[in-house]
Chimera marker file (.cmm) of the C-alpha trace (Angstrom):
<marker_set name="trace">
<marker id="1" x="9.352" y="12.453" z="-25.116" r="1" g="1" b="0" radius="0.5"/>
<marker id="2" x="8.852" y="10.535" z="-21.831" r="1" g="1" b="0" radius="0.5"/>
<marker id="3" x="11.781" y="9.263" z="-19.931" r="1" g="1" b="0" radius="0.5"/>
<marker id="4" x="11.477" y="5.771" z="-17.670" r="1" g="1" b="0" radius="0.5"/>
<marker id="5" x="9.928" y="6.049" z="-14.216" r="1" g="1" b="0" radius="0.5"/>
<marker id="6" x="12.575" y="5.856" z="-11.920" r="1" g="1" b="0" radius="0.5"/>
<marker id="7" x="11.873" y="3.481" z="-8.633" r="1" g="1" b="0" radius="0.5"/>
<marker id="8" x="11.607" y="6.693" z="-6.838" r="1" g="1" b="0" radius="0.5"/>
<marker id="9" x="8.590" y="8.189" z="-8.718" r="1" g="1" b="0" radius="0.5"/>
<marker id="10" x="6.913" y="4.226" z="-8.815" r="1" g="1" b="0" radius="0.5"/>
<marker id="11" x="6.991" y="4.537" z="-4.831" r="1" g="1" b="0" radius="0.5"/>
<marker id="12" x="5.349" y="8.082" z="-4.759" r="1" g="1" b="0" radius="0.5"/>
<marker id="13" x="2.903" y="6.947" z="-7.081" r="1" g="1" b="0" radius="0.5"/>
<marker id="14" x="2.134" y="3.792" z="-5.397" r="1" g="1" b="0" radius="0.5"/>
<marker id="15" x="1.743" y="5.650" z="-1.733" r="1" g="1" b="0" radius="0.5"/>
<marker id="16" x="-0.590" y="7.788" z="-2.968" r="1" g="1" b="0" radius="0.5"/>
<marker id="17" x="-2.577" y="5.259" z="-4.999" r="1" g="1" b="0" radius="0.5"/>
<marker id="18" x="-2.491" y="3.235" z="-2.364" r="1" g="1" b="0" radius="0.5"/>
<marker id="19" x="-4.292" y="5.791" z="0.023" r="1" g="1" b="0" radius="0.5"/>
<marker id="20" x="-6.718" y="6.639" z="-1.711" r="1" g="1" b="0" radius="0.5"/>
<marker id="21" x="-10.475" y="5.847" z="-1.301" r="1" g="1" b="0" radius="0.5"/>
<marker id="22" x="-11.510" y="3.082" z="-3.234" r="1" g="1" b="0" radius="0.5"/>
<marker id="23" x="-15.440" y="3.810" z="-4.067" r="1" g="1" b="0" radius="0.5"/>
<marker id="24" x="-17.321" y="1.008" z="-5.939" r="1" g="1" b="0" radius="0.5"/>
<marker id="25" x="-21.619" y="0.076" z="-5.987" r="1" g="1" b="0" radius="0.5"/>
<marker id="26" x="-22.434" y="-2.650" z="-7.811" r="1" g="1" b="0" radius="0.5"/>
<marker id="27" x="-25.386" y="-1.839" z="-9.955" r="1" g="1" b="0" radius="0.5"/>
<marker id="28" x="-28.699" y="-3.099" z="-9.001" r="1" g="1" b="0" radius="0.5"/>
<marker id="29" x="-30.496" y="-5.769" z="-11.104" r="1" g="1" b="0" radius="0.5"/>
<marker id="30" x="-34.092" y="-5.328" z="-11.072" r="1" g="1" b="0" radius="0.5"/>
<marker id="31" x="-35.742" y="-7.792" z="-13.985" r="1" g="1" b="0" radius="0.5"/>
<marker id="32" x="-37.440" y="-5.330" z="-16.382" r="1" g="1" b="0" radius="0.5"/>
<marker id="33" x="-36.627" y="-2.319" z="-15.176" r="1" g="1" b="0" radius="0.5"/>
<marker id="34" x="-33.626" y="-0.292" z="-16.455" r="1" g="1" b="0" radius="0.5"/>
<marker id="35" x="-32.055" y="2.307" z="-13.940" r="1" g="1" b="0" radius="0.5"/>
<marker id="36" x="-29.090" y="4.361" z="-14.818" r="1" g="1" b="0" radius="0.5"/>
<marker id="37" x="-27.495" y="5.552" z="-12.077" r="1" g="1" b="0" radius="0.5"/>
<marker id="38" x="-26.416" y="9.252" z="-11.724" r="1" g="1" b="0" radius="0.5"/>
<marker id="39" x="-22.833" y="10.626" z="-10.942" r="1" g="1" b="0" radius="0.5"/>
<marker id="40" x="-21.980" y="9.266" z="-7.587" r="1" g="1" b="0" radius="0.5"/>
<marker id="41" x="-19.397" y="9.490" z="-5.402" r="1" g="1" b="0" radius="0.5"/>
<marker id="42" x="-15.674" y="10.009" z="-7.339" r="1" g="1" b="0" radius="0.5"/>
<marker id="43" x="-13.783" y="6.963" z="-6.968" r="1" g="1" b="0" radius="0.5"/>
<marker id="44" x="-10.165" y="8.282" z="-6.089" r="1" g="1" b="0" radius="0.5"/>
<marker id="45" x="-8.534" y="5.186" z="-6.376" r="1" g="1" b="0" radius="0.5"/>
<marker id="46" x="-9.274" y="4.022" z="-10.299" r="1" g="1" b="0" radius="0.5"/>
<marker id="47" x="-8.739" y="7.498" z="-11.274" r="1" g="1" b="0" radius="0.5"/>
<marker id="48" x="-5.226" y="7.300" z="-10.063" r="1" g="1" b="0" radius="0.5"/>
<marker id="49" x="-4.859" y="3.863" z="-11.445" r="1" g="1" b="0" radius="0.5"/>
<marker id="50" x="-5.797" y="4.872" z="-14.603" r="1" g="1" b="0" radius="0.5"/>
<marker id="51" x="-3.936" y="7.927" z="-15.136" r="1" g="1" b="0" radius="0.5"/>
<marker id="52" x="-0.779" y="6.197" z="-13.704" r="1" g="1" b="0" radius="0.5"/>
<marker id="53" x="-0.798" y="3.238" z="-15.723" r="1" g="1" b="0" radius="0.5"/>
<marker id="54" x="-0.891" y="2.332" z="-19.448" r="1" g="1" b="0" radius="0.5"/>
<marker id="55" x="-3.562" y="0.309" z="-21.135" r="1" g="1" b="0" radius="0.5"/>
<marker id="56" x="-0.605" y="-2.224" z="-21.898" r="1" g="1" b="0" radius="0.5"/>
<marker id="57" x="0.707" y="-1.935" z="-18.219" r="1" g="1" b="0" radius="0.5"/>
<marker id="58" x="1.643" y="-5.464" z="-16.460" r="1" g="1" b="0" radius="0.5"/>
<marker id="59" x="3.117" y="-6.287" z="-13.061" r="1" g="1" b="0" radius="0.5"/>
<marker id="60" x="3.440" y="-9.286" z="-11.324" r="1" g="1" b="0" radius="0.5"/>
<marker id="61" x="1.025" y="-10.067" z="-8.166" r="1" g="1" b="0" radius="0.5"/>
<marker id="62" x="1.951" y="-12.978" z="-5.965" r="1" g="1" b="0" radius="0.5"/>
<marker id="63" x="4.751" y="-14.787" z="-8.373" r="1" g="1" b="0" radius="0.5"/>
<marker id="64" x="2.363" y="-14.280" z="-11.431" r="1" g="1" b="0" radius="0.5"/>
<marker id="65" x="2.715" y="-12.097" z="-14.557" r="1" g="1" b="0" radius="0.5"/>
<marker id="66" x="-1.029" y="-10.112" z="-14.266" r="1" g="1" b="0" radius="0.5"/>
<marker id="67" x="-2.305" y="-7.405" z="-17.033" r="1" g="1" b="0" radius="0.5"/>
<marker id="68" x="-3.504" y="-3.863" z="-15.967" r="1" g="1" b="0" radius="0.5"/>
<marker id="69" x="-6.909" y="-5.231" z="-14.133" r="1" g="1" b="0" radius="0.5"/>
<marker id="70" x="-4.964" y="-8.066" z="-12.402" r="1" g="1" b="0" radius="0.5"/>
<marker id="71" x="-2.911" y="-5.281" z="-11.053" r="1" g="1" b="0" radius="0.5"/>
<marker id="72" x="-5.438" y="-3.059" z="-9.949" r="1" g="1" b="0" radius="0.5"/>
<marker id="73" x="-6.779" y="-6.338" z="-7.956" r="1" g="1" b="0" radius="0.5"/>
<marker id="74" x="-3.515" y="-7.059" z="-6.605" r="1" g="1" b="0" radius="0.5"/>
<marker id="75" x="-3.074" y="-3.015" z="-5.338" r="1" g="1" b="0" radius="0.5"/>
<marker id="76" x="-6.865" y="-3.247" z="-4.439" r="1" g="1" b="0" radius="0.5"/>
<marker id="77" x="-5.968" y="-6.422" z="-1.986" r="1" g="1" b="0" radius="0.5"/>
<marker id="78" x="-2.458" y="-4.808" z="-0.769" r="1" g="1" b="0" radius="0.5"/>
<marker id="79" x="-4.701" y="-1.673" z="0.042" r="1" g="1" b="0" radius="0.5"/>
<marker id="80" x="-6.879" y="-3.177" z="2.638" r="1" g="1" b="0" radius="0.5"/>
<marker id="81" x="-3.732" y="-4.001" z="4.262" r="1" g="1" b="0" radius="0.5"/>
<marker id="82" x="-1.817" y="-0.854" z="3.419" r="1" g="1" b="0" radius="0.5"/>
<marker id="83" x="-0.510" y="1.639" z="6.249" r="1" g="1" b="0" radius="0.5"/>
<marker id="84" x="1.507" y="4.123" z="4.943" r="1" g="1" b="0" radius="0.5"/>
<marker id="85" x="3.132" y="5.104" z="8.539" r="1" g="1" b="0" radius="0.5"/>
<marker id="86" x="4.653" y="1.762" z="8.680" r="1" g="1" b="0" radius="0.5"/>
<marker id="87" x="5.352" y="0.611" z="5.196" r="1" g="1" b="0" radius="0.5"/>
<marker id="88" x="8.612" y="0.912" z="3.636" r="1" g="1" b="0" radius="0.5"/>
<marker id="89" x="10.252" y="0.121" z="0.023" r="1" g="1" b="0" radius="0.5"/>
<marker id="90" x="13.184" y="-2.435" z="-0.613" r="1" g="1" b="0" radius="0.5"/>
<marker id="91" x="15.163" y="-3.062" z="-3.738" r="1" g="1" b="0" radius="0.5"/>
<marker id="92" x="14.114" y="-5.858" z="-5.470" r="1" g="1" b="0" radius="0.5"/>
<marker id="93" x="16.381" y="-8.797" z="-5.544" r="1" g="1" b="0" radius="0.5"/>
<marker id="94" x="17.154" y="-10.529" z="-8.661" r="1" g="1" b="0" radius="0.5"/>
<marker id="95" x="16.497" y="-14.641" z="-8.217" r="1" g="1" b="0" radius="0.5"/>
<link id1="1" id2="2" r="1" g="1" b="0" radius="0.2"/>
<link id1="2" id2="3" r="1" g="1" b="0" radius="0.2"/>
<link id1="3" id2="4" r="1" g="1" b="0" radius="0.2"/>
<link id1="4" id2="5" r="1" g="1" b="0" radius="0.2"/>
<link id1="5" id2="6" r="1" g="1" b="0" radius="0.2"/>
<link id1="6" id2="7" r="1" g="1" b="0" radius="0.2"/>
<link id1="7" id2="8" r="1" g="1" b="0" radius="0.2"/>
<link id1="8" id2="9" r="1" g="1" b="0" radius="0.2"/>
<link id1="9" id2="10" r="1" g="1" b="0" radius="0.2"/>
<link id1="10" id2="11" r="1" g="1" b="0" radius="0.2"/>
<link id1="11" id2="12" r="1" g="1" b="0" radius="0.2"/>
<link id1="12" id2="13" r="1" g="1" b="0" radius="0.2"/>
<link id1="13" id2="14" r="1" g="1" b="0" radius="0.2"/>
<link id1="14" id2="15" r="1" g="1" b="0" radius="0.2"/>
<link id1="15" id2="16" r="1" g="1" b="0" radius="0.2"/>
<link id1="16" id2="17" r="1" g="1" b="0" radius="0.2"/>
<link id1="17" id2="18" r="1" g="1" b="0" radius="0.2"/>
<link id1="18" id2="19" r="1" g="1" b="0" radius="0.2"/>
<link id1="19" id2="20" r="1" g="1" b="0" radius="0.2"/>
<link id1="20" id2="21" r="1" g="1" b="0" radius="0.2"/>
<link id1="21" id2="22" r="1" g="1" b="0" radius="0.2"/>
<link id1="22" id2="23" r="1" g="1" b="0" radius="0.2"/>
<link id1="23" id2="24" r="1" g="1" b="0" radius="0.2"/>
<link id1="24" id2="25" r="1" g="1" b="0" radius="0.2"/>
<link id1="25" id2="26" r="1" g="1" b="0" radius="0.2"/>
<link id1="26" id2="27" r="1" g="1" b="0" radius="0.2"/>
<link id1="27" id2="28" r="1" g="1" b="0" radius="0.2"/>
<link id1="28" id2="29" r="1" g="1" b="0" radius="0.2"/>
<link id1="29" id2="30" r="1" g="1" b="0" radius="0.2"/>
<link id1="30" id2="31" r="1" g="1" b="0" radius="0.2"/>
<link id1="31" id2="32" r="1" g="1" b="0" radius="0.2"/>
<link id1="32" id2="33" r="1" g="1" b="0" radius="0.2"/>
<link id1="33" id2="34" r="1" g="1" b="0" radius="0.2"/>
<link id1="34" id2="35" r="1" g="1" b="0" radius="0.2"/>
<link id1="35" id2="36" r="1" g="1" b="0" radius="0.2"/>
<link id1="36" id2="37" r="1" g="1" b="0" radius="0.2"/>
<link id1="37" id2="38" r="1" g="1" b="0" radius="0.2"/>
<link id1="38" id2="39" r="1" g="1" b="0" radius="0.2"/>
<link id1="39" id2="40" r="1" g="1" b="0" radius="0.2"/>
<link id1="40" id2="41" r="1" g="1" b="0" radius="0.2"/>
<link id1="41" id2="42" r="1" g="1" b="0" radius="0.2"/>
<link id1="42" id2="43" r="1" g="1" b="0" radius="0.2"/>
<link id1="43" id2="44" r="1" g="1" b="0" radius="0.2"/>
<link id1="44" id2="45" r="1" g="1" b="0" radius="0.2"/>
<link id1="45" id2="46" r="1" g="1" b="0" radius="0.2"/>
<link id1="46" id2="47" r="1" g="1" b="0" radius="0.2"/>
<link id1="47" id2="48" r="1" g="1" b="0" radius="0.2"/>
<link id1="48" id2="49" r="1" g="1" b="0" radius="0.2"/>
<link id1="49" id2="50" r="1" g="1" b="0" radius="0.2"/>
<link id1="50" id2="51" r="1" g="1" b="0" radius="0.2"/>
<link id1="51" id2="52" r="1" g="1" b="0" radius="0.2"/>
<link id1="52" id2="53" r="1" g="1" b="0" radius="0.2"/>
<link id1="53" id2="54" r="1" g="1" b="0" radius="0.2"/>
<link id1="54" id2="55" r="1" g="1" b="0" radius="0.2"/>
<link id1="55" id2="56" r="1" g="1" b="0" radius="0.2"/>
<link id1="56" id2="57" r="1" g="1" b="0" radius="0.2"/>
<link id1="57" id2="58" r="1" g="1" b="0" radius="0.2"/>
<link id1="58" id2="59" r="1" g="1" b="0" radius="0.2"/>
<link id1="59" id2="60" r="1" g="1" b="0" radius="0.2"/>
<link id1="60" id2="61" r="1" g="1" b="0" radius="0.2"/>
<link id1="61" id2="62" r="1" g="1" b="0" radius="0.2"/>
<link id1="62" id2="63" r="1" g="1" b="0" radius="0.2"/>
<link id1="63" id2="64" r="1" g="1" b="0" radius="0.2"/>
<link id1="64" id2="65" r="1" g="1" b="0" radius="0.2"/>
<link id1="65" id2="66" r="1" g="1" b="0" radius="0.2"/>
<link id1="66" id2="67" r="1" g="1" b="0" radius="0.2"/>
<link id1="67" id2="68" r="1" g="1" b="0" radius="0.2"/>
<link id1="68" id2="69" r="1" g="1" b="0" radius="0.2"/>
<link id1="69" id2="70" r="1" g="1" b="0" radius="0.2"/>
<link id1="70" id2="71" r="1" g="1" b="0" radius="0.2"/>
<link id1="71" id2="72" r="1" g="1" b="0" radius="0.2"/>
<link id1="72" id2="73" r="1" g="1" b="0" radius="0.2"/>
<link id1="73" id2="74" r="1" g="1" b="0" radius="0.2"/>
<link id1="74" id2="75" r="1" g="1" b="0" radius="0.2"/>
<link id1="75" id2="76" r="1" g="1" b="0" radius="0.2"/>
<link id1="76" id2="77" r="1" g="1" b="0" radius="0.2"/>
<link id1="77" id2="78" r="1" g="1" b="0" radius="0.2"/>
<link id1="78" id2="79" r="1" g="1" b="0" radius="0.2"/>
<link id1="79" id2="80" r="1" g="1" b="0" radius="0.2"/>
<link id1="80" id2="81" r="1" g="1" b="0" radius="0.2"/>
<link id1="81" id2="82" r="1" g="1" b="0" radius="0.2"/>
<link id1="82" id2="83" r="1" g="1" b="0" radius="0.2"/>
<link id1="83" id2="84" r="1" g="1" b="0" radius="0.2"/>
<link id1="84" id2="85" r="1" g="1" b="0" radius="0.2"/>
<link id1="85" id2="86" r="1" g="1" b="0" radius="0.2"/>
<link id1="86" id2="87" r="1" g="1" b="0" radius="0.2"/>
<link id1="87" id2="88" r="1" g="1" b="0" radius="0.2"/>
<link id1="88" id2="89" r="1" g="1" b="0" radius="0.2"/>
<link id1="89" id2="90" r="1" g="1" b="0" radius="0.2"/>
<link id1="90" id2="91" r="1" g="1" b="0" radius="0.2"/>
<link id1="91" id2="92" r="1" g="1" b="0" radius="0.2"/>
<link id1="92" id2="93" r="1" g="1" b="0" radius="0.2"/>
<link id1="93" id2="94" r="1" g="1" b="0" radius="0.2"/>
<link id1="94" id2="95" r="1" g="1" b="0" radius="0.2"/>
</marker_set>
């Protein structure tokens, strides 16, 4: 049985999400031809993402209630700013 993630753990797991390399190639469009693209580079960052969170996983991104791929946006957008020397945690507060 799994017990609740503790604010603690979310933290570590967000840090470390939130460094990692975010690898993504759209794929080409050539009319009539059909390429499939071989195994590329490992994208660190979805793997994370996915193994962290559930398929039913929701957060909420700018004031907004988002699913799991509105929340992999929102860390995708708060990674470009992300720098893990100077960020720090704070306890929610309730409204």
């Amino acid at each position: 049985m799994s017990q609740p993630a503790t604010s603690e753990w979310l933290q570590e797991q967000l840090s470390t999400l939130l460094a990692s390399p975010y690898i993504h190639f759209n794929q080409p469009n050539f009319p009539g031809l059909h390429l499939r693209m071989g195994p590329g580079p490992i994208d660190v960052f979805s793997t994370r993402f996915a193994n962290t969170f559930t398929k039913e996983a929701k957060g909420t991104v700018g004031g907004k209630e988002v699913d799991k791929e509105g929340l992999k946006q929102g860390l995708l957008a708060l990674q470009k700013k992300w720098n893990k020397d100077t960020a720090k945690f704070v306890e929610a507060q309730p409204n």
